[in-house]
N, C-alpha and C positions, 0 to 999 in steps of 0.2 A: 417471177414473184417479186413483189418491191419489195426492199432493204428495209419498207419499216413496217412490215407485217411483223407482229411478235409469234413467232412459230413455236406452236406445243409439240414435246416430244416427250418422250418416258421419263428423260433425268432431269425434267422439269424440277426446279428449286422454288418452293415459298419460303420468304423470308417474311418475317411480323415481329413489328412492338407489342403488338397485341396478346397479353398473355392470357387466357381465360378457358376453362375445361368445352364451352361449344366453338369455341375459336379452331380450338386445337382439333377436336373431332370436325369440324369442315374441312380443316389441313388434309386430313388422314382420309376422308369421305372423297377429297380430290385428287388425291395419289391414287387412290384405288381406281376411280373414273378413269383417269391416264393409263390404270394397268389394263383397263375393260379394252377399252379403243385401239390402242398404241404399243406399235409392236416395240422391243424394249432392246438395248444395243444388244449386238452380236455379239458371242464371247470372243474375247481374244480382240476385240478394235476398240482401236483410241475411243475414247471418248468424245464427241465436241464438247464447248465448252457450255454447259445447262443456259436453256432461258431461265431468266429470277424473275418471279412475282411477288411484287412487295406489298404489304402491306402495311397502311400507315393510317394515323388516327386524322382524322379532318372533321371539318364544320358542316357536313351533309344532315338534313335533318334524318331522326329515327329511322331506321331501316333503310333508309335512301344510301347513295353510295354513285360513286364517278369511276371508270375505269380510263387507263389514261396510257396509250403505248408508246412509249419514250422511246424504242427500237425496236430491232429484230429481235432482243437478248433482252429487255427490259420492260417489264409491265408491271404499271403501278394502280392498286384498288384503293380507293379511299375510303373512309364511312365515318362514322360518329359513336358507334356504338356497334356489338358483337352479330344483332341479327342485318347491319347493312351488309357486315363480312361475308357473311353464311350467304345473304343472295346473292351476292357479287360473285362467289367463287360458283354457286350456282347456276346462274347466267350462264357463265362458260362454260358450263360442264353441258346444260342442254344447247348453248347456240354454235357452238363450235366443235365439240365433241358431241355431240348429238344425243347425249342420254337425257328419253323423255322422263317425264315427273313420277309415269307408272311404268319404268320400265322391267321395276320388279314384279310387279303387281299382275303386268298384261306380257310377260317372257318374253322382251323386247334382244332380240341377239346381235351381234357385233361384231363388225368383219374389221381388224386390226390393219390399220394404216403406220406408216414409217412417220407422219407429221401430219400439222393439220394446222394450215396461217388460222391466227384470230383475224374475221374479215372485217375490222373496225381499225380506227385507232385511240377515237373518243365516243364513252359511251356515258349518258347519264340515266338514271333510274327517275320513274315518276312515282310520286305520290297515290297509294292506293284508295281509293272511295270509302271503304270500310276499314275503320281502325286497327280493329280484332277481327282475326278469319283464321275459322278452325271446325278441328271436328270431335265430338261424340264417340269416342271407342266403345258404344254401347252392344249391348247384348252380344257381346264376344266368344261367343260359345264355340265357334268355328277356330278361330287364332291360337282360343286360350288353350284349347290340346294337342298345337300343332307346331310344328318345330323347323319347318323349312329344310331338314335335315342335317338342322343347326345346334339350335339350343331354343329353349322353350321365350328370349328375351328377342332372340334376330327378330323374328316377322313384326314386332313392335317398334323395333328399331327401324325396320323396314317400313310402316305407318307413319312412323315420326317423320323419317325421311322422304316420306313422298309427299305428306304435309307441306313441308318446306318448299319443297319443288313444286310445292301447286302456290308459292305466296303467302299461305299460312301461318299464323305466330300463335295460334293457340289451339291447347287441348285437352279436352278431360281423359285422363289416360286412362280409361278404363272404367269397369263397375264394381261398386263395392271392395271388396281387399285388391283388385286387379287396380282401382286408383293411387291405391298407396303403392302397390310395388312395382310399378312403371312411372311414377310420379319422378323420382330421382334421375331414370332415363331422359324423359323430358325435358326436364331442367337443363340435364348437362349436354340438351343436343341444342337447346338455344329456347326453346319455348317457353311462353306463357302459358301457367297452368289454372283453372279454374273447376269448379266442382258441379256435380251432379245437383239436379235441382232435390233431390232424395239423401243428400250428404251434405246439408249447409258448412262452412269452413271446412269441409273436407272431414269432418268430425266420423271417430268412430260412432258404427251406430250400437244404440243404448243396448239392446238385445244381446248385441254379441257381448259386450262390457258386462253387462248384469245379465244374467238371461231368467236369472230368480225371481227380476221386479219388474213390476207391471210399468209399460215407458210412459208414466204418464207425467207430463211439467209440475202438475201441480202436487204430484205427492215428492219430486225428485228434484227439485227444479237443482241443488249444488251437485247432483251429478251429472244431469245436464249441463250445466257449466263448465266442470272439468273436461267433460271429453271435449266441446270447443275450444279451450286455453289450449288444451293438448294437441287439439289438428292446428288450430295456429302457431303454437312452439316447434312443431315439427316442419311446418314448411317457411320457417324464414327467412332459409340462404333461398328461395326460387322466388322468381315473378310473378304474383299472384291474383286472380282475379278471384276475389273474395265473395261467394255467394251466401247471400243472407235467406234463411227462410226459417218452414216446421212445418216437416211432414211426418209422416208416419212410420213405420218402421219397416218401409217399402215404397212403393209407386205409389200410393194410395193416402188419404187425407189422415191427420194426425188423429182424428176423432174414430176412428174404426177402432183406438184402440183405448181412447177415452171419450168414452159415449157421454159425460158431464157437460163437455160443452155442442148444448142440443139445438143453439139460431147463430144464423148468420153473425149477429152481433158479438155471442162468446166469442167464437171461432175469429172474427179477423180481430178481435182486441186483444187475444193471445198473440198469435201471430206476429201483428204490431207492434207489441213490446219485446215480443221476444228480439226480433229483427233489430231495434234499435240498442238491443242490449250486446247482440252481437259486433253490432256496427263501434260501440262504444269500446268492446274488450276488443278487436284486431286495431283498434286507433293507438292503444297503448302500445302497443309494440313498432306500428307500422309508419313513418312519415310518410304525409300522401298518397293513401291504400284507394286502390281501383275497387269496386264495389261493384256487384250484381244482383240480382234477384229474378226468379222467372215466375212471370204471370200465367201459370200454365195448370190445365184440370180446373180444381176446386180456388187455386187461390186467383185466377183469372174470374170466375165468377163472383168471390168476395169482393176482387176492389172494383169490378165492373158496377157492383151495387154498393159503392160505399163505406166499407165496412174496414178495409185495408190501409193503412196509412205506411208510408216509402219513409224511409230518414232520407236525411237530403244528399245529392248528389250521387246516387245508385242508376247504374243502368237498367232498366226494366226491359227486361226481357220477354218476349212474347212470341207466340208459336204457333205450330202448324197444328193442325189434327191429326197429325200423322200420315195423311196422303196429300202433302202438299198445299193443301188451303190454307188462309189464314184466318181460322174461324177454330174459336173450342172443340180440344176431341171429345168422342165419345167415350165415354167410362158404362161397359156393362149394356143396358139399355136407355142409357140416357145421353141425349144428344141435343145439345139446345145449341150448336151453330152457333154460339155469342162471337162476332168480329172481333178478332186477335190482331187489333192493331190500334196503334196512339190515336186518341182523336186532337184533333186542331188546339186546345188546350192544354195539351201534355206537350205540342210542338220542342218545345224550346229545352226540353228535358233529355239525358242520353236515352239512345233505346237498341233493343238487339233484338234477333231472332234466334230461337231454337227450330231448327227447318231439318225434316225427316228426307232422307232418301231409301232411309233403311227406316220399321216402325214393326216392333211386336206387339199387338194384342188383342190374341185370342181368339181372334173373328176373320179379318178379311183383309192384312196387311202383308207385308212382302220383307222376309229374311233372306229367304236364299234366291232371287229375284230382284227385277230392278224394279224403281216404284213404278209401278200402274197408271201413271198420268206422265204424258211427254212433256220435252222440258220448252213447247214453246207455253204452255200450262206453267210450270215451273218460273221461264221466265217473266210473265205476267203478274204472278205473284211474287217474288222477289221484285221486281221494279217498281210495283206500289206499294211492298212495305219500303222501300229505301226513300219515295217520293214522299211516305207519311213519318219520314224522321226516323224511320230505325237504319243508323248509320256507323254507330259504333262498334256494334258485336255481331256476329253470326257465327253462331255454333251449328255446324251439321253431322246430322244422326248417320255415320258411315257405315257401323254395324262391323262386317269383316270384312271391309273392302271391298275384296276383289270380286263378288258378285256386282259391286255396284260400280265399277272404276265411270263408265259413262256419265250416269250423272253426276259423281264428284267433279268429273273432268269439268262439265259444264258449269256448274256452280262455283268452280274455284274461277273458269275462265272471265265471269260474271264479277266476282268480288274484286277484280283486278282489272276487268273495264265493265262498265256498262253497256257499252256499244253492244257486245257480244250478241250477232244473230244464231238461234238455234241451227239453221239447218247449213248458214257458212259454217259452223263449230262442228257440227254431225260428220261434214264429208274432210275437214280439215283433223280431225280427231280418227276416222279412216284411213285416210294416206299415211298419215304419223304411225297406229300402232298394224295395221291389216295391208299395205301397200296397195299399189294403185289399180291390182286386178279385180276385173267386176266391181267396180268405183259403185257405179249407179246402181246397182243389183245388189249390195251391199247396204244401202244408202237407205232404198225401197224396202230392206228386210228389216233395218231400223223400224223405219216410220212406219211400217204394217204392223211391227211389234205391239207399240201402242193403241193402235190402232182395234185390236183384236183382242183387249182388255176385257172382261166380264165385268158388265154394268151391274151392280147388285143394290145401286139407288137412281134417286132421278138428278141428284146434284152432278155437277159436272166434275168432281174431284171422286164420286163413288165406283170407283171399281177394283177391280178384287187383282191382289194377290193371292199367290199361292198358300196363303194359311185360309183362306175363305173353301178350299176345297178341301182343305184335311179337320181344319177346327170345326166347321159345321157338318161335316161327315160324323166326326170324333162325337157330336153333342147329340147328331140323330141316335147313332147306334147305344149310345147310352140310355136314353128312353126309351127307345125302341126293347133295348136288355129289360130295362125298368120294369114296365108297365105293357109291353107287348106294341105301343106306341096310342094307349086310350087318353093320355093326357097328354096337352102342348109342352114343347120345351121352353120354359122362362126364359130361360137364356137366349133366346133368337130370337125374341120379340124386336129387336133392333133393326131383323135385315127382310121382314115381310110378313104377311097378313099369319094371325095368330089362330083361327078360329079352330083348327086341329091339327094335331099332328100329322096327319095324312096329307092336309091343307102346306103344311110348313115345308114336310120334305119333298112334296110335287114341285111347289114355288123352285123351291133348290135346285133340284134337278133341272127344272126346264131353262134355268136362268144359265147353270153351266151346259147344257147341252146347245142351247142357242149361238154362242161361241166357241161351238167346237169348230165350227167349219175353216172359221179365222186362222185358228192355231194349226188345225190341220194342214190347209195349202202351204200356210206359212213353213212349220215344218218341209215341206216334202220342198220349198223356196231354197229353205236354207240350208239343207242336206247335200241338195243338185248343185249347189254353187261351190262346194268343197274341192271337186274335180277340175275348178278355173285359178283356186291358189295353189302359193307353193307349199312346201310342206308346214313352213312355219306359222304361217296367216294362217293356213287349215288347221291347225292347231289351235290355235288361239279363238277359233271361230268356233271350232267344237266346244271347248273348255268354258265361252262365254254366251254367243247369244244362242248357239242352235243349243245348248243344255236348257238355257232357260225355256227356250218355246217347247222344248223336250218334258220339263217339268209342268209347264202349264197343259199341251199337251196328253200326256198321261195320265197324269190327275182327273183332268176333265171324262177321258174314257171310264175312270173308274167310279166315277161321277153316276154316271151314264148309265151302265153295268148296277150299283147301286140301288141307281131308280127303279131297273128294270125288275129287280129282286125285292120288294118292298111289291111293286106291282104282284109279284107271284106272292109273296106272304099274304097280299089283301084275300087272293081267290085261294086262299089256302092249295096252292101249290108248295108246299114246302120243298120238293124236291128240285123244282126250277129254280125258288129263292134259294137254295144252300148250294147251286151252280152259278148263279148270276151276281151271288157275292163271294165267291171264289173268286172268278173274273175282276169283279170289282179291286180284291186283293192284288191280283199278278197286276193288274195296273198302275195301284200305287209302289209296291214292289221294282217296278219297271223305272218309277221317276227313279227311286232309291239306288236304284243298279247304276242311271244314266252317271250321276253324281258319282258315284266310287269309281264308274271307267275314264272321270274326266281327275283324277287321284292319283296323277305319273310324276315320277321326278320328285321335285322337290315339292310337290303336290301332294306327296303321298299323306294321306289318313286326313286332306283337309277336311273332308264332308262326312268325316265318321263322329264327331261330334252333331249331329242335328239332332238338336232336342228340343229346339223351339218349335220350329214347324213339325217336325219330325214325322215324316212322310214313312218310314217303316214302323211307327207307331201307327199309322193309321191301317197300314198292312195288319197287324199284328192284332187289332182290333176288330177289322172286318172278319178273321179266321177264328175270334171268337162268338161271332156274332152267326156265325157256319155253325159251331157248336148249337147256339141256343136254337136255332132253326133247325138242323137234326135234331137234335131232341124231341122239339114236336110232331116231327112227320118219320122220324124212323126209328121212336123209341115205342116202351120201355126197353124194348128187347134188342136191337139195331142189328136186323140183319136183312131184312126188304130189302134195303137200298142197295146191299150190297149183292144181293144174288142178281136184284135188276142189272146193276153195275157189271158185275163180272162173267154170272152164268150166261150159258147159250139159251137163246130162248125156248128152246126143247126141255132146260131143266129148270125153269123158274118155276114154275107152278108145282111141280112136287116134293112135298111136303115131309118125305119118308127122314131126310136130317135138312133141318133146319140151314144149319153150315159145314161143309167140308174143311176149312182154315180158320183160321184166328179173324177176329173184326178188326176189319181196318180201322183206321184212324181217320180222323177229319180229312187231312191233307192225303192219304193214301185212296180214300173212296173218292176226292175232288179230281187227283192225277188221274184217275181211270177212269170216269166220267170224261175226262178232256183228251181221253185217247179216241172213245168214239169220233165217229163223225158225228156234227148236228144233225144233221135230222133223222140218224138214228136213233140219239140221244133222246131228242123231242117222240118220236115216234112211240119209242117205248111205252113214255108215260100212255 
């Protein structure tokens, strides 16, 4: 070993000028790392004498940073400012200690060494393509009741932390009250914080403050004002990326909840002023305040038409539709694909993305699920918004992470070079967290994943996650309750031909049924391949991708089962229909189970929050929807089904007592229905 390798050991010492509260937490973030890897002296033996790692203030631009190994015993980091520190101690925590960026995230484990050379002796940091790189703690419904079997702030702590490890300097911590009460965390771990396109300055919203008066500007506009002075007073010791807007009192356009301003023109002259009113109150306080705004929904359409006017020197932010494209989402049944991206005129202006990996709404998007388009898809669009000027900000929609570790992985490897080919990144992102067993086989179960997507448009970003099988299930059976299913559902008009109900939920079915086969092989791919790792990859392989095809999947069966029960309602078979969506149930059911068996360790109760997609709500729906089909084939009186069900057929037809026992229940006439065999089952009828 050469004399001027700087060799890491347990009693490693940092020494720093640098006094500052994210300083100090990377300190302590890298002692721990040394305690992960590195076995720590023996009791009872000398000491040797600690390597020191110095820290000291230098001329490195922003976040940039020089490492510099003066000896065996001496390594010195330089930077310019707090987050060159953070990467610099970083660096060596994954190039030399080898903990990856998700090591929390993907239960990356550690076989403790006596030491470990730094294999450098000079290192300099490059310059990243994108200013701001960060993510979206959105829709956290997963994290936010889950504790790592810590405390209710770790797994955020643990977010923030693998941010950083991915390059990252910014993040919206969270939604709604969950932004203010991890905003402080943020700060003190080194980031940039910025706000929800739904929380201009971070502002409380009006509803909560007043929840007596109607949120409209023009009847409120000084209390309006106060709650913005108020999110600005409150975050002025952090970093802030200042978003200017006016929405609503939700995801949804300010006007849903003041119907007065009724043309394009009201609406972005509001807007307008209010923005530059903002822009004016955070100037007061802030010298040389970063400024954002996202052009996304309704307010991407106002300034696409005119209507919007920017105060100067704001990054305009603009966005995906939530599966990846860079074209207007869809709100409801309206979809007008407007290009989400700068044209040649705006060139010269900052600009950012809001880019989903994770997107809830209502229809056909993916929470607990990776997104639905591969990332050489992903790459395509990120390199022609970066090509059209948007170079300063990228915010990504992460959700709760760890369903989505792949694509962050790939997206952060992207913001940090260009270069970044997808499927070098696929099997390099494999060795690192699954090791090198079944490399290819592994590789393949990736890229079939995509692969095996449910088209549910003809554009090439349309295809369904896992809420396209529970939320259009969820909107049939509702009509279907309604109206017996004689009127179309409004709400699906988005995702196929409308001329009936029957018309709508046939489309459905065949559209998920035609990709079951995908999921299926796939499945029975990624199952067979568990028996080739070791115990730890097999874990992490169950926990991530075979869950997810597990999820796609079972749904799709219950999907299937669904159709096939809606078929027996048309022929008034009721008693087929109130078995065929039974089945339908234990399928979704089934996704429900995969999820809680993949809930071990410090995993435990993560998937017992699902309330967005919430696949045991759709359980819970289909077994009321048994009820309303009993009703009409084995009421008013309900005991047919049950003598078919349980008596021998010597006693079904006499008549002398009705029933010998109590009437079953929905679920007790379904379980004994499912003890027959089929085609005695069928035979009966």
């Amino acid at each position: 070993m050469q004399k001027d390798f700087f060799i890491l050991t347990s009693n490693v010492v940092i020494d720093t000028e640098v006094k500052s509260e994210p300083v100090r937490r990377a300190v302590m973030r890298f002692y721990r790392d040394l305690a992960m890897v590195l076995e720590p002296n023996a009791e009872g033996m000398e000491k040797d004498r600690p390597g020191i790692i110095y820290l000291e203030k230098g001329s490195a631009a922003p976040e940039e940073f020089q490492i510099h190994v003066e000896n065996s015993q001496r390594l010195i980091i330089s930077a310019s400012e707090e987050l060159g520190f953070i990467y610099a101690l970083l660096y060596i925590s994954e190039h030399c200690l080898g903990i990856l960026p998700f090591w929390f995230w993907n239960d990356q484990k550690f076989v403790k060494q006596k030491e470990i050379p730094v294999p450098f002796t000079e290192y300099h940091s490059e310059k990243k393509p994108v200013a701001y790189r960060g993510w979206f703690i959105n829709d956290e419904v997963l994290i936010s009741r889950w504790t790592a079997e810590k405390n209710a702030e770790y797994p955020w702590e643990m977010a923030f932390e693998a941010l950083l490890r991915c390059g990252g300097n910014t993040v919206i911590p969270g939604t709604d009250s969950n932004s203010k009460k991890y905003a402080g965390l943020a700060g003190d771990m080194g980031l940039w914080i910025t706000q929800h396109h739904a929380e201009p300055l971070g502002a409380e919203m009006f509803l909560r403050a007043y929840p007596d008066k109607n949120p409209s500007y023009k009847e409120y506009p000084d209390l309006f004002r106060g709650l913005w002075e108020d999110g600005i007073k409150r975050q002025l010791n952090h970093k802030i990326i200042w978003n200017l807007g006016f929405r609503g009192q939700g995801d949804a356009p300010f006007w849903e909840n003041d119907p007065q301003y009724d043309t394009p023109e009201k609406r972005g002259s509001l807007i307008s002023s209010i923005m530059q009113e903002q822009y004016d109150m955070v100037r007061k306080y802030i010298v040389n305040p970063v400024f954002s705004t996202n052009l996304y929904g309704e307010t991407m359409e106002l300034y696409q038409q005119g209507y919007l006017k920017l105060p100067e020197n704001v990054i305009m932010i603009w966005a995906d539709n939530g599966y990846g494209k860079m074209v207007s989402r869809r709100q409801g049944n309206h979809n007008p694909r407007v290009p989400a991206l700068p044209c040649e005129g705006l060139r010269d202006r900052k600009h950012g993305v809001y880019y989903h990996v994770s997107f809830y709404d209502l229809q056909a998007a993916n929470v607990l699920t990776m997104l639905p388009n591969n990332m050489k898809f992903v790459k395509k669009e990120l390199e022609n918004a970066y090509n059209c000027g948007i170079q300063t900000l990228w915010i990504v929609n992460c959700s709760n992470i760890k369903p989505h570790v792949y694509p962050l992985d790939f997206v952060a490897a992207i913001w940090n070079s260009l270069e970044t080919e997808h499927e070098v990144h696929l099997e390099q992102y494999l060795r690192k967290y699954y090791g090198n067993d079944a490399l290819e086989e592994m590789k393949d179960c990736f890229l079939r994943y995509f692969e095996a997507m449910v088209p549910y448009g003809e554009k090439e970003d349309e295809h369904a996650g896992e809420q396209f099988y529970n939320y259009v299930t969820r909107v049939l059976i509702h009509q279907w309750m309604k109206d017996g299913g004689k009127a179309i559902c409004e709400e699906l008009r988005w995702c196929g031909p409308a001329e009936s109900f029957s018309g709508q939920l046939q489309w459905f079915v065949s559209k998920c049924v035609n990709g079951y086969s995908g999921f299926k092989n796939l499945f029975e791919t990624c199952d067979g391949l568990l028996g080739r790792m070791s115990d730890d990859s097999g874990l992490l392989w169950r926990d991530s991708i075979l869950l997810q095809v597990k999820i796609h999947t079972y749904c799709i069966e219950g999907v299937s089962h669904f159709g096939k029960g809606y078929i027996a309602y048309e022929k008034n078979d009721y008693y087929k229909a109130f078995y065929e969506i039974g089945q339908a149930a234990d399928c979704f059911s089934q996704a429900d189970q995969a999820m809680k068996e993949c809930c071990h360790d410090k995993w435990n109760g993560f998937y017992e929050n699902d309330c967005q997609t919430d696949v045991k709500e759709t359980a819970y729906l289909l077994k009321l929807l048994m009820g309303y089909i009993r009703n009409l084939g084995d009421g008013p009186y309900f005991y047919q089904w049950q003598r078919e069900v349980i008596y021998p057929e010597r006693d079904r037809k006499i008549m002398l007592l009705l029933n010998y026992e109590n009437h079953l229940t929905d679920e007790e006439l379904y379980q004994a229905m499912k003890e027959k065999e089929p085609g005695e089952f069928y035979n009966n009828r």
